[in-house]
MARKELO-974947 format. One record per residue (C-alpha): residue in one letter; x, y, z. Coordinates in steps of 0.1 Angstrom, whole numbers, padded with zeros to 4 digits, always signed. Example, Ala and Ser with C-alpha at 12.3 -4.5 7.8 and 13.67 -1.06 7.14 Angstrom:
2
A+0123-0045+0078 S+0137-0011+0071 
***
This chain:
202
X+0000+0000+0000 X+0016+0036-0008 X+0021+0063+0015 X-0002+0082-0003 X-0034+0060+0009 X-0024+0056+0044 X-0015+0094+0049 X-0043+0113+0070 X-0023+0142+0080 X+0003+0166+0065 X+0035+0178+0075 X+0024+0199+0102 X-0002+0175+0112 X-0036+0189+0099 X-0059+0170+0087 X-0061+0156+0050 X-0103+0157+0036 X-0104+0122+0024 X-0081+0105+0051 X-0112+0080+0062 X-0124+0072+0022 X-0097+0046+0016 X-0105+0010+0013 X-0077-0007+0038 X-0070-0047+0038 X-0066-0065+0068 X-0043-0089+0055 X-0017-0057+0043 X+0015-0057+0059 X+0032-0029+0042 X+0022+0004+0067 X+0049+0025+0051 X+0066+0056+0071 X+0033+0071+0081 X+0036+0104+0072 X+0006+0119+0089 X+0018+0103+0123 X+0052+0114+0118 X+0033+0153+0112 X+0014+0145+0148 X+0047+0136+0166 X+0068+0168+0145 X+0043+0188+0160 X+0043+0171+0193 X+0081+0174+0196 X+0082+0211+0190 X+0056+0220+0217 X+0076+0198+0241 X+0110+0217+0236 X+0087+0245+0240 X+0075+0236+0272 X+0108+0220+0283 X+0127+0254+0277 X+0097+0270+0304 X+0075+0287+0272 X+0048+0267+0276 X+0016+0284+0258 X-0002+0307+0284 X-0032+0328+0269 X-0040+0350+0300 X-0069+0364+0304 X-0066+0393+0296 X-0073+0416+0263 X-0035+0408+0252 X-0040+0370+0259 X-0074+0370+0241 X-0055+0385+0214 X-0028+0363+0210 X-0051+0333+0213 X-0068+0346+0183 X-0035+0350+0164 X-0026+0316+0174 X-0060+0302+0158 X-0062+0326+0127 X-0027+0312+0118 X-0040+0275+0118 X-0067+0286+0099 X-0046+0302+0071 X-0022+0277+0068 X-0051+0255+0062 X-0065+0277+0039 X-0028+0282+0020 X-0023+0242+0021 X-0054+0241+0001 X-0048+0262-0022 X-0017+0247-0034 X-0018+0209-0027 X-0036+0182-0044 X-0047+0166-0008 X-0070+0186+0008 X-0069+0193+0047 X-0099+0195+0074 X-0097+0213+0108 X-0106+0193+0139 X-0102+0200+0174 X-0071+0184+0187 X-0055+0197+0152 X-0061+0229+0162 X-0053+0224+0201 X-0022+0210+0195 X-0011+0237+0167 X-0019+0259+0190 X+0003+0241+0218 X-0024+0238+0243 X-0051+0203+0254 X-0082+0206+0249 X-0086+0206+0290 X-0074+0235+0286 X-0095+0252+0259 X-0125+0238+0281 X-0109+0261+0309 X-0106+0291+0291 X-0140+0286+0280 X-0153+0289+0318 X-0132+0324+0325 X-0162+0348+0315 X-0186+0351+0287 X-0160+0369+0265 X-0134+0343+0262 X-0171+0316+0261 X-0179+0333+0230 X-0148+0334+0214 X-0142+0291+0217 X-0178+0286+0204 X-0168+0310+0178 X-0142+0288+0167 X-0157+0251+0176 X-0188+0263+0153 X-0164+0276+0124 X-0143+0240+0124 X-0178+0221+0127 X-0192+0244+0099 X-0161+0230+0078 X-0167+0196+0084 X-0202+0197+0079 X-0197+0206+0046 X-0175+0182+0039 X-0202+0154+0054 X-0229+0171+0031 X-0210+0164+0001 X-0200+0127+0015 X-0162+0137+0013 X-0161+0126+0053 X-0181+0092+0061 X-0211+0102+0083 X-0199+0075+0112 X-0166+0097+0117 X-0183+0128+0111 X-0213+0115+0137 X-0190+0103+0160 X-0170+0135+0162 X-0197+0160+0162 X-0205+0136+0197 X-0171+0141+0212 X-0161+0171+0204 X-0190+0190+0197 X-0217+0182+0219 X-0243+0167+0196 X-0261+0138+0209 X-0275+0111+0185 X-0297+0098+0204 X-0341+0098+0206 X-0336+0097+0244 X-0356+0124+0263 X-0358+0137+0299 X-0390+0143+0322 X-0384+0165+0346 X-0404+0168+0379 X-0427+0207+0385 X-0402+0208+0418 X-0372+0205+0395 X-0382+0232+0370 X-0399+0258+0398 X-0430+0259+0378 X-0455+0248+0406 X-0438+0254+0434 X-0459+0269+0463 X-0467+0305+0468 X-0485+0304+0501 X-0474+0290+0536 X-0500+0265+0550 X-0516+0294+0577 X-0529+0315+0546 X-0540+0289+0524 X-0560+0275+0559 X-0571+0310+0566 X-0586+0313+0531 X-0610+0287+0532 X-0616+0289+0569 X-0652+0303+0560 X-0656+0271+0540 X-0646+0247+0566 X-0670+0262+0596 X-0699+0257+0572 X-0723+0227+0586 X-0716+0193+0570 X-0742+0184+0542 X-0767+0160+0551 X-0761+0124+0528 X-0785+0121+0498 X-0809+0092+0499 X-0803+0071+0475 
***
């Protein structure tokens, strides 16, 4: 089997649109150098001298961190967009693409995400725009609907599922008392001195 049909991810290990369409053979041997890994680990490897010479990616929150985390994602965006534009094998953003281009987990995207509305807003910003991507991609059957189902579910929230919740009035508030026990007694007191009705004949 070439290197061609194995590879899933470039140099700088992005995504290639395709990756999943390839027929494989369980009886093939020949694996080749495995490009798109060796992207993932050159990638990998260059955070980790990063972080073991004390730089490790810190997007503060702040205006200037805000800043530079959109830098950080606008440049895996356009080096998606120039890949695309001149190579033959077309590449998809995902999630962990983007964390690790970025040289953060996605832990810690999830974390930024709970500092304050502003910073909220911006990662939704940026999960919708790589889902929007991929989406497209599904529509036009260029990524099988299993992997595209299956991520949408892990990394985008999406459930596929045709469970549904009942939730009790006391969870949602809805009926929840108004009156204390004395009032609502004092309100029909009139009613309750009234004589008892006398028992039909029947």
């Amino acid at each position: 089997m070439s290197n061609e049909l194995i590879r899933k991810r470039d140099e700088h290990g992005v995504r290639i649109a395709g990756a999943y369409s390839k027929k494989y053979c369980k009886d093939n041997e020949e694996l080749g150098d495995m490009p798109d890994l060796s992207a993932i680990l050159g990638v990998a490897i260059e955070q980790l001298n990063v972080r073991k010479a004390g730089r490790i990616p810190d997007y503060a929150d702040n205006p200037q961190g805000i800043e530079s985390f959109v830098s950080a994602t606008q440049m895996y965006f356009e080096y998606i967009t120039e890949a695309n534009r001149q190579n033959d094998e077309k590449l998809i953003p995902d999630i962990e693409g983007w964390c690790l281009f970025i040289g953060v987990t996605k832990q810690t995207v999830l974390n930024y995400a709970k500092r304050n509305n502003t910073w909220k807003e911006l990662i939704d910003y940026i999960k919708e725009s790589i889902l929007s991507a991929k989406k497209q991609l599904a529509f036009r059957f260029k990524i099988p609907p299993v992997v595209y189902l299956n991520d949408v579910a892990n990394n985008h929230g999406y459930l596929n599922t045709n469970e549904f919740k009942i939730t009790t009035s006391s969870d949602s508030g809805i009926n929840a008392p108004t009156q204390t026990a004395a009032e609502i007694a004092a309100k029909h007191r009139t009613a309750l001195e009234l004589p008892e009705m006398e028992k039909p004949v029947l």
